[in-house]
N, CA, C and O atoms as a DFTB+ gen file, in Angstrom:
572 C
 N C O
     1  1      37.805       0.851     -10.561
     2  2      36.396       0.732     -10.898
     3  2      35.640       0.358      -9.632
     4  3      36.064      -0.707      -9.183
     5  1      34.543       0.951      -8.830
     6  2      34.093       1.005      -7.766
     7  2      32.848      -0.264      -8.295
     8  3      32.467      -0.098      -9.454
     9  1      32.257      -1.399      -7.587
    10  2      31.483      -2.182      -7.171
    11  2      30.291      -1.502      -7.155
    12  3      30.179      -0.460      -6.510
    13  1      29.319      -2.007      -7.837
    14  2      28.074      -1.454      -7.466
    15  2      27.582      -2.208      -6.054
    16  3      26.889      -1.602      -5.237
    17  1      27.929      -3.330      -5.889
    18  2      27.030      -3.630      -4.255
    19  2      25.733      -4.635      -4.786
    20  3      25.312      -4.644      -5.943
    21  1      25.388      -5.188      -4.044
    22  2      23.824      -5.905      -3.641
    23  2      22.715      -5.042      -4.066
    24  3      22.510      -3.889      -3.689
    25  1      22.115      -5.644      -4.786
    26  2      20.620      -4.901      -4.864
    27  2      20.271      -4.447      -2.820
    28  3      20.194      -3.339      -2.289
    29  1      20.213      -5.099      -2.533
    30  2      19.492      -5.430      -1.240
    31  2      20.351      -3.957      -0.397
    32  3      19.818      -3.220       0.433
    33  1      21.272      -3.890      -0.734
    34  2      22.054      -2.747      -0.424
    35  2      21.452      -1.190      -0.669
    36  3      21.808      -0.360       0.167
    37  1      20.585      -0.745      -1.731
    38  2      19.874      -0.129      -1.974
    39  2      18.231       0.047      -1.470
    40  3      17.641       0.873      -0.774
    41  1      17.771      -1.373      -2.322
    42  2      16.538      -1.583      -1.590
    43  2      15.796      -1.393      -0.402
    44  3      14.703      -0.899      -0.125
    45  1      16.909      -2.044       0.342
    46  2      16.317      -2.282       2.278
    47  2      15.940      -1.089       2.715
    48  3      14.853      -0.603       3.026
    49  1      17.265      -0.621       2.677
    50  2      17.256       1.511       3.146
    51  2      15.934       1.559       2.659
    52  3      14.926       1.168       3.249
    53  1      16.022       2.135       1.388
    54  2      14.879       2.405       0.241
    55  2      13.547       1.970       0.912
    56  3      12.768       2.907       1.088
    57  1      13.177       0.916       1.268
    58  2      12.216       0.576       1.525
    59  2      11.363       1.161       2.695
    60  3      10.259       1.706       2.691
    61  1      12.647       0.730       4.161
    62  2      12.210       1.346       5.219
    63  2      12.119       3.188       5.220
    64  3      11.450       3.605       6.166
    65  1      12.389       3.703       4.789
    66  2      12.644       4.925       4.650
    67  2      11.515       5.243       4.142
    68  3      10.906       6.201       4.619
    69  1      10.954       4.467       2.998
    70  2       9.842       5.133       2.489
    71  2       8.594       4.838       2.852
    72  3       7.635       5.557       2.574
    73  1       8.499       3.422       3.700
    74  2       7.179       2.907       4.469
    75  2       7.368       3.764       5.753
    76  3       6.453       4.489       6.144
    77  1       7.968       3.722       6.084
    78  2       8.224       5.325       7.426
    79  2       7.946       6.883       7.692
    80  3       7.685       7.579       8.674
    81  1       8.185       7.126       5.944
    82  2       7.522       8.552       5.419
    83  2       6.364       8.494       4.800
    84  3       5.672       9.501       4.649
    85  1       5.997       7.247       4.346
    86  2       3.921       7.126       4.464
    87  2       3.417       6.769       5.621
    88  3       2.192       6.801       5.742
    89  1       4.321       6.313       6.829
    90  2       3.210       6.270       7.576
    91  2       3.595       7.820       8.806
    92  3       2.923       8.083       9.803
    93  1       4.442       8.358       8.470
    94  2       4.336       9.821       9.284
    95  2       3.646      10.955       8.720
    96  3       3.274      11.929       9.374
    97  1       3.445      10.742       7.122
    98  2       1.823      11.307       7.101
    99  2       0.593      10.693       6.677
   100  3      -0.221      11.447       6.144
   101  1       0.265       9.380       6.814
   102  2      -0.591       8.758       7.576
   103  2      -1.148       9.403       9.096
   104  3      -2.243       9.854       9.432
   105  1      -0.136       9.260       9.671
   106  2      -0.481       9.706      11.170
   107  2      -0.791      11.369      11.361
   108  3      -1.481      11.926      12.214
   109  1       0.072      12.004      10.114
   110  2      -0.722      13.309      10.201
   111  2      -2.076      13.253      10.252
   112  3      -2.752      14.010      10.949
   113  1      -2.629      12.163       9.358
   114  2      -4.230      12.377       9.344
   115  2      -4.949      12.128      10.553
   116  3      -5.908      12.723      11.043
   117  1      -4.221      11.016      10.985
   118  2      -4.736      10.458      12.479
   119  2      -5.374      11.758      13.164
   120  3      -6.489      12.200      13.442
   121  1      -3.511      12.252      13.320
   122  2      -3.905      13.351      14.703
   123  2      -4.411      14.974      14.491
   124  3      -4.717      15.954      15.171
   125  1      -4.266      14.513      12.915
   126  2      -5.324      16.194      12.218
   127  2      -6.855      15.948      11.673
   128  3      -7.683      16.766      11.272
   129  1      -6.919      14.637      11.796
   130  2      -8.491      14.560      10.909
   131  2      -9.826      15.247      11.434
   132  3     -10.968      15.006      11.042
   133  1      -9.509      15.976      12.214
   134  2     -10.900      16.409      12.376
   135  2     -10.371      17.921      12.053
   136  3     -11.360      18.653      12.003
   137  1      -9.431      18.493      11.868
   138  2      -8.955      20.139      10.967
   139  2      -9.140      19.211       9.591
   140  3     -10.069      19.662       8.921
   141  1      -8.559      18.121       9.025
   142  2      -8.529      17.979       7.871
   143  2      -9.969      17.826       7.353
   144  3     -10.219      18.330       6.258
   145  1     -10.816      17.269       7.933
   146  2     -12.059      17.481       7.875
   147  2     -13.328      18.667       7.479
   148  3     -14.230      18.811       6.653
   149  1     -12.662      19.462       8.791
   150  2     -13.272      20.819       8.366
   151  2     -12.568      21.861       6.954
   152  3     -13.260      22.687       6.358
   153  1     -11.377      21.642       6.689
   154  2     -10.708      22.187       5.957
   155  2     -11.763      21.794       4.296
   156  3     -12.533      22.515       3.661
   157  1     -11.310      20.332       4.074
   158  2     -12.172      20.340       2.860
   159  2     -13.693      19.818       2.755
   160  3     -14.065      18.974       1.940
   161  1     -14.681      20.582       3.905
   162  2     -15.813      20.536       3.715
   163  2     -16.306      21.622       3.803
   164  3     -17.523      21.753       3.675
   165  1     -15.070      23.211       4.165
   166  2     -15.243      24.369       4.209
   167  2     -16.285      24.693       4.845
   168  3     -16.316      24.044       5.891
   169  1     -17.631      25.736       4.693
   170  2     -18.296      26.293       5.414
   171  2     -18.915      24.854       5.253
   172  3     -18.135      24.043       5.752
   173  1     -19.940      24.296       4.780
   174  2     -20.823      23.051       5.104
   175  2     -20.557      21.739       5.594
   176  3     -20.254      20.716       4.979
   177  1     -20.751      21.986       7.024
   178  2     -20.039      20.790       7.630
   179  2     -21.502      19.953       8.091
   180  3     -21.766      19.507       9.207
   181  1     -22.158      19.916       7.119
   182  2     -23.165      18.898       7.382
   183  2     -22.902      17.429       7.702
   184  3     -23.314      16.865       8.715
   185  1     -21.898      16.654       6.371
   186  2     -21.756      16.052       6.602
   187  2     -20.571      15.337       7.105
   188  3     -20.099      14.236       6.821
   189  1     -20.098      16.577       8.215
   190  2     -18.546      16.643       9.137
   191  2     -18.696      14.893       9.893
   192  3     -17.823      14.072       9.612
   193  1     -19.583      14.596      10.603
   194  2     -19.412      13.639      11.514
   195  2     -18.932      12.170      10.555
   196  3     -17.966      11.427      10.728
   197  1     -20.001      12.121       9.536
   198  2     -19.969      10.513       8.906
   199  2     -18.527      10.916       7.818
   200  3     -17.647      10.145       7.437
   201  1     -18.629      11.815       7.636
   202  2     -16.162      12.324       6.904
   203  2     -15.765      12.201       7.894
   204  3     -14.731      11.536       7.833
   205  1     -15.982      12.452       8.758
   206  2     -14.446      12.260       9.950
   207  2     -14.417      10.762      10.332
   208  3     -13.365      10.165      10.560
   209  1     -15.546      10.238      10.381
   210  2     -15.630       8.860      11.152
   211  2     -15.435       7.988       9.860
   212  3     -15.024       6.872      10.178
   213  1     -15.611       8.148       8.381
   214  2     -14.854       7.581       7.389
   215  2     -13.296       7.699       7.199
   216  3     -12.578       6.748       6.889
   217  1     -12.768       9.277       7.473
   218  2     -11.664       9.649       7.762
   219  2     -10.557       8.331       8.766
   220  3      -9.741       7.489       8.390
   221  1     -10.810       8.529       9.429
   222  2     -10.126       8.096      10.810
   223  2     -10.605       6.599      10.361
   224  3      -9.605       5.937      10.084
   225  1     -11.466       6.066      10.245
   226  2     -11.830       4.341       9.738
   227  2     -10.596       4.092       9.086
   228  3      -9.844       3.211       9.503
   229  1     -10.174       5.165       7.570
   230  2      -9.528       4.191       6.944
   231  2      -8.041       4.778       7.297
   232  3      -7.157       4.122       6.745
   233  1      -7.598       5.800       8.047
   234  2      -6.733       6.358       8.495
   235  2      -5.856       5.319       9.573
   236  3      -4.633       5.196       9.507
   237  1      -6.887       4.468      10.757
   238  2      -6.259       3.545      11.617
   239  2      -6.436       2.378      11.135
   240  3      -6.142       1.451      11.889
   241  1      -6.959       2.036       9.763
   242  2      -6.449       0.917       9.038
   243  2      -5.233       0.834       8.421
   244  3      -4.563      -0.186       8.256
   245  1      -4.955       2.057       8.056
   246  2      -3.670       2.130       7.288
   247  2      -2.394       2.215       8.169
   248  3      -1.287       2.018       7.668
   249  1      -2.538       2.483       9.362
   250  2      -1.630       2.054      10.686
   251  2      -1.587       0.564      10.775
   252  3      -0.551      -0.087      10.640
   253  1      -2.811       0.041      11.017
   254  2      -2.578      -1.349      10.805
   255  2      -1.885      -2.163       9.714
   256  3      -1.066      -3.078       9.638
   257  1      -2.543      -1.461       8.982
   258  2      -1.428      -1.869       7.665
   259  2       0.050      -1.863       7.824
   260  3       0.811      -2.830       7.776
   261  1       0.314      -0.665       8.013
   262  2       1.986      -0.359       8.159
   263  2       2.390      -1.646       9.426
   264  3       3.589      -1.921       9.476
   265  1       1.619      -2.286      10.248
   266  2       1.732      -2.653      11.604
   267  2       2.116      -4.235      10.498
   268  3       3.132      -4.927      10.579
   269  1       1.190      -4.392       9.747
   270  2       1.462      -6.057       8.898
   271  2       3.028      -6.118       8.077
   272  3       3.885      -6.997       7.980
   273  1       2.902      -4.654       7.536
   274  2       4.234      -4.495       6.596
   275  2       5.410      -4.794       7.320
   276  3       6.220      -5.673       7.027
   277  1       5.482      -3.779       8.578
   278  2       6.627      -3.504       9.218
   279  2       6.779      -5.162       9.766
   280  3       7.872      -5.728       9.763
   281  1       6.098      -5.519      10.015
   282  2       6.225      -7.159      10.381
   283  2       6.762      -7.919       9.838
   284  3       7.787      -8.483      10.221
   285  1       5.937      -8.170       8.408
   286  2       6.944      -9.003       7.839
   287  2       8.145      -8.379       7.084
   288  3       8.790      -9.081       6.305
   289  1       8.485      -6.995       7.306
   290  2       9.761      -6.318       7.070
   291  2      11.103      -6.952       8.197
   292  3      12.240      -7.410       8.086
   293  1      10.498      -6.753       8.863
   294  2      11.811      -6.850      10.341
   295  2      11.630      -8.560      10.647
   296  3      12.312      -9.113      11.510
   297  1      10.610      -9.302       9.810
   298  2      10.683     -10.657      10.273
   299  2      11.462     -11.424       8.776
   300  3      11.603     -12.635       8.601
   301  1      11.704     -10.787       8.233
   302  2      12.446     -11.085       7.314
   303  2      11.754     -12.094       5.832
   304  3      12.248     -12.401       4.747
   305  1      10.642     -12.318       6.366
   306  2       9.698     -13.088       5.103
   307  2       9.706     -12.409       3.639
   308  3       9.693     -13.070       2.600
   309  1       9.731     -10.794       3.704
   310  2       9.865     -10.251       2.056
   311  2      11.142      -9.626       1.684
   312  3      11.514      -9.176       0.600
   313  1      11.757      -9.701       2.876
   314  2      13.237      -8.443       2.870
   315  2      13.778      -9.039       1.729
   316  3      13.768      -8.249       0.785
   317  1      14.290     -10.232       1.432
   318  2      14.786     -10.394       0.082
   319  2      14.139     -11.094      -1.379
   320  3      14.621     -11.819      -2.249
   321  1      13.059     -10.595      -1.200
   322  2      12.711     -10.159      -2.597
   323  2      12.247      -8.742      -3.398
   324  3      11.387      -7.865      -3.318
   325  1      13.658      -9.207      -4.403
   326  2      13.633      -7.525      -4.906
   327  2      12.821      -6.902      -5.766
   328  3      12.870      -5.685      -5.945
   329  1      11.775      -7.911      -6.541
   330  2      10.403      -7.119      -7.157
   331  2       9.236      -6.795      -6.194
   332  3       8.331      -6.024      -6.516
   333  1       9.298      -7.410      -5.017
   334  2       8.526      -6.908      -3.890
   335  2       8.976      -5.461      -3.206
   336  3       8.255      -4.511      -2.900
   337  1      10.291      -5.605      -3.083
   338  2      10.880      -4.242      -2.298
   339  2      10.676      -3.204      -3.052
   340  3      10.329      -2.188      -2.449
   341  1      10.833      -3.105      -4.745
   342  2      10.687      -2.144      -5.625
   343  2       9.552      -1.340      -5.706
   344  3       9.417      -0.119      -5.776
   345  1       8.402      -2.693      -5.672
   346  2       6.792      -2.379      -5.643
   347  2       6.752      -1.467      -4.195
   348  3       6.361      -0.301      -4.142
   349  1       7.190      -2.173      -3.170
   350  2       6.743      -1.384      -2.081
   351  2       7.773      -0.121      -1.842
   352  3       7.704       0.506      -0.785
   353  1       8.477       0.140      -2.590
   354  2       9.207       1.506      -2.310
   355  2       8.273       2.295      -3.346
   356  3       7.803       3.416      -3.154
   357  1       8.135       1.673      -4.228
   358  2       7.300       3.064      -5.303
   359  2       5.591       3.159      -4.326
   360  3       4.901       4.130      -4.639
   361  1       5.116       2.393      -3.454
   362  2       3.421       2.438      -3.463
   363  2       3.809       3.015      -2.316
   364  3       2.884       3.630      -1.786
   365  1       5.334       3.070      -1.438
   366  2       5.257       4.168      -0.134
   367  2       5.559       5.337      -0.605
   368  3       4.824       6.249      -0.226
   369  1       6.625       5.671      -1.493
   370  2       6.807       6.777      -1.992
   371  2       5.626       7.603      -2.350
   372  3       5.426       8.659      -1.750
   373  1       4.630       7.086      -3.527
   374  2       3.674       7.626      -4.077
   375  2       3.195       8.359      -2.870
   376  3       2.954       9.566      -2.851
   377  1       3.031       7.247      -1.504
   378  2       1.514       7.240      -0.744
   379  2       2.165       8.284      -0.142
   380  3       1.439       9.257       0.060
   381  1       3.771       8.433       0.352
   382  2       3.812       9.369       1.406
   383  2       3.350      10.955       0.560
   384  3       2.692      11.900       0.997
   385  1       3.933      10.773      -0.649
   386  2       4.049      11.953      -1.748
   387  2       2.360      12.411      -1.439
   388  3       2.241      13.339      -0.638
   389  1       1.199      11.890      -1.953
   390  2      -0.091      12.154      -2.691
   391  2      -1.312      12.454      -0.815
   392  3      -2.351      13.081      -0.610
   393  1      -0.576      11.776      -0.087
   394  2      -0.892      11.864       1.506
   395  2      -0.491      13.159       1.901
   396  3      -1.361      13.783       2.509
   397  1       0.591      13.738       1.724
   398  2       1.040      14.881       1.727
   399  2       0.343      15.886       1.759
   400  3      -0.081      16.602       2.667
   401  1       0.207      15.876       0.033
   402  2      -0.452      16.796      -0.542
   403  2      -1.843      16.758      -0.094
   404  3      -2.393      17.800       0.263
   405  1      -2.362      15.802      -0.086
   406  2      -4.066      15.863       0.141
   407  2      -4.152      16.765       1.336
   408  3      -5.049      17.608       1.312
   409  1      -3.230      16.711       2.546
   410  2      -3.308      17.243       3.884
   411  2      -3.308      18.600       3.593
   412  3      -4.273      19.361       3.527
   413  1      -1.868      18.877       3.389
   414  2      -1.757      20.637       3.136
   415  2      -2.354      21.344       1.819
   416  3      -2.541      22.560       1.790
   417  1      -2.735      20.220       0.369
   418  2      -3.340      21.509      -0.244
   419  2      -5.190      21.184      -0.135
   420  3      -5.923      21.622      -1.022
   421  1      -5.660      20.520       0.846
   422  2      -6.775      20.125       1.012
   423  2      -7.659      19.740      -0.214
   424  3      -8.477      20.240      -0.985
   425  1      -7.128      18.758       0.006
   426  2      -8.082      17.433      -1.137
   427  2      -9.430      17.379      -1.034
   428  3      -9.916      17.748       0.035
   429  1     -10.108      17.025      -1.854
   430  2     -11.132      16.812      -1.460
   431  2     -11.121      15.232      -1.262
   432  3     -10.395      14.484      -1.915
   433  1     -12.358      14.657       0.096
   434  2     -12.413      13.864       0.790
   435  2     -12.013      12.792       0.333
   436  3     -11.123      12.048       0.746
   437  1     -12.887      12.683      -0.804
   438  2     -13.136      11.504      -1.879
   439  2     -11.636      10.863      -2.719
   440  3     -11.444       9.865      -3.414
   441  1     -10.925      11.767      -2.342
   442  2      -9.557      11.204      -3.327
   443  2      -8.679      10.169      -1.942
   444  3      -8.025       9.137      -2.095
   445  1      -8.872      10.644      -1.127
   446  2      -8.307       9.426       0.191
   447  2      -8.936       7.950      -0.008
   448  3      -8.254       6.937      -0.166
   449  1     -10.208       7.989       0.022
   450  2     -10.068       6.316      -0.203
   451  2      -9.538       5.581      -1.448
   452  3      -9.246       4.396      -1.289
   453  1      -9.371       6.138      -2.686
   454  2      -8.191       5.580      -3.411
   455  2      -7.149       5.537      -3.204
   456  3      -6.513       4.678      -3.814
   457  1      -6.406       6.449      -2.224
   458  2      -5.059       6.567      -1.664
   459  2      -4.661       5.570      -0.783
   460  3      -3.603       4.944      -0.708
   461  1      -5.783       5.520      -0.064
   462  2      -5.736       3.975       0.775
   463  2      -6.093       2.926       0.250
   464  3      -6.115       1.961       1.014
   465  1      -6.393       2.744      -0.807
   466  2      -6.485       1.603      -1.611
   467  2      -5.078       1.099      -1.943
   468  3      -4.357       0.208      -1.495
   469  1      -4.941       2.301      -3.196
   470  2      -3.831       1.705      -3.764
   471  2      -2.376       2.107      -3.300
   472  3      -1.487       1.981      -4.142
   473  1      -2.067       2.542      -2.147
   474  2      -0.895       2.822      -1.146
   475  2      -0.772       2.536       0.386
   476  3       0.088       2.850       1.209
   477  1      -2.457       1.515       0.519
   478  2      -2.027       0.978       2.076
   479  2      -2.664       0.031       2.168
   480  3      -2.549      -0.526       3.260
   481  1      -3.686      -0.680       1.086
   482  2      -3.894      -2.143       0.830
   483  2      -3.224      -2.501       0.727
   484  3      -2.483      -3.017       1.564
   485  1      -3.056      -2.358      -1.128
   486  2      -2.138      -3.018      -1.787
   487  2      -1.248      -3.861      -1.219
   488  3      -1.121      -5.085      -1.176
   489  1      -0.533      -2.725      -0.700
   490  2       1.079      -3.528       0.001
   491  2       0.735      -4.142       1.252
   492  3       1.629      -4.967       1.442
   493  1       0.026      -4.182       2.087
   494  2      -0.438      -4.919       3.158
   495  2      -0.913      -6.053       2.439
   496  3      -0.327      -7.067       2.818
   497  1      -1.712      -6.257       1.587
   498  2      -1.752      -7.413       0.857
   499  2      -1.344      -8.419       0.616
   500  3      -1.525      -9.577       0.994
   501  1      -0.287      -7.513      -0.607
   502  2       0.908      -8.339      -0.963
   503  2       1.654      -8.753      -0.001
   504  3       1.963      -9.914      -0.269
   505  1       2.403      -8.225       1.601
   506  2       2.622      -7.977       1.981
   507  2       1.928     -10.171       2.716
   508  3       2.493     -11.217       3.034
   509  1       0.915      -9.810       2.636
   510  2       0.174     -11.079       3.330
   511  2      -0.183     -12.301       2.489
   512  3      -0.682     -13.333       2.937
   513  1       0.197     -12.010       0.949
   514  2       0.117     -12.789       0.369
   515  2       1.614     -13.820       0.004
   516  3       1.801     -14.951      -0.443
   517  1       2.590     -12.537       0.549
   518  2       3.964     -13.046       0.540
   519  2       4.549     -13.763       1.894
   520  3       5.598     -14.407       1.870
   521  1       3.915     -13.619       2.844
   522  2       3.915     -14.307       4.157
   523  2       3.601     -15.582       4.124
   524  3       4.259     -16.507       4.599
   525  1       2.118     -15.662       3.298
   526  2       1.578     -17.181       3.020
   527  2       2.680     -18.226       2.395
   528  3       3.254     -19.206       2.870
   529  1       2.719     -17.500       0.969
   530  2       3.788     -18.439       0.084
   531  2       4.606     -18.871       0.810
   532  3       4.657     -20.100       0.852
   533  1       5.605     -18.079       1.700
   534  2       6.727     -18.424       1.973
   535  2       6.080     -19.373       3.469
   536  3       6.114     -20.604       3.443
   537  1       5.587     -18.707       4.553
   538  2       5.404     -19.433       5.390
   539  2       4.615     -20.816       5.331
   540  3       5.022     -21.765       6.001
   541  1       3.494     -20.926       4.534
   542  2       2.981     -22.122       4.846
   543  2       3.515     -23.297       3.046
   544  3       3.798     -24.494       2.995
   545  1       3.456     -22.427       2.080
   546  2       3.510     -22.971       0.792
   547  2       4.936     -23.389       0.372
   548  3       5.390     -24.129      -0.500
   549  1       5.496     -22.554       1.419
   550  2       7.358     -22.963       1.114
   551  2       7.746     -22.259      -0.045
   552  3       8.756     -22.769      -0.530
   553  1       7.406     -21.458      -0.563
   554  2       8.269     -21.503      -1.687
   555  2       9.756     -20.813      -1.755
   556  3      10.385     -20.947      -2.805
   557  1      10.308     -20.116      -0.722
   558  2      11.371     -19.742      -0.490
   559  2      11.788     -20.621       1.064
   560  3      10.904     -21.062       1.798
   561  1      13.105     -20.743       1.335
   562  2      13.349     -21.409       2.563
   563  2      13.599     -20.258       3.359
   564  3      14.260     -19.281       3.007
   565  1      12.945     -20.457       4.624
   566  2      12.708     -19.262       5.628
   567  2      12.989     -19.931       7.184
   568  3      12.369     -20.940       7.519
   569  1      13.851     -19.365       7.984
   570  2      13.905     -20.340       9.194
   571  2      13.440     -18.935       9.905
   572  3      13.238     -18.894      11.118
């Protein structure tokens, strides 16, 4: 009878893998947002300048974001908690999944800032709300 293993054995992979594939198309947007731009504003690019410069606003926030995650990923403050790792494997999954799509089947504009809401707040958030607890509130022991 084979051992299933550690949650954490699953998770960790799981996790990094999938905050890695939201933020490599994240960065698609980075370094395409001004094609992604013109793409779904088609012929009327009136209002091309204030979309791209909303574009790219919440595009190098969501780098930053990944920049808070990956932090307290590799600093070890959330790595072992496993309703945190779960949450953040499903909100990278989604984000890399729905980021994807917005790029190549050209979304319209308006569906990205919910995407960055709820797939590159969120977890930066939590992400900072789980740093607090543990770092200043103690509630897990952390050296």
């Amino acid at each position: 009878v084979a051992s299933m293993g550690r949650v954490e054995d699953v998770t960790l992979p799981a996790r990094f893998i999938t905050t890695a594939a939201h933020l490599i198309a994240t960065l698609t947007i980075v370094y395409d947002s001004s094609e992604t731009v013109k793409r779904a504003l088609g012929s009327d690019l009136s209002e091309y300048s204030s979309e791209l410069t909303s574009l790219e606003g919440m595009a190098y926030t969501s780098v930053f974001f990944f920049c808070v995650e990956f932090l307290g990923m590799f600093t070890g403050v959330s790595l072992f908690m496993p309703s945190a790792n779960v949450f953040y494997i499903f909100a990278h999954f989604f984000g890399a999944l729905f980021t994807g799509l917005f790029v190549t089947l050209q979304w319209d504009l308006q569906a990205y800032p919910w995407m960055f809401t709820l797939f590159s707040f969120f977890p930066a958030f939590t992400e900072s709300v789980i740093a607090f607890l543990v770092l200043r509130l103690n509630i897990m022991q952390f050296k």
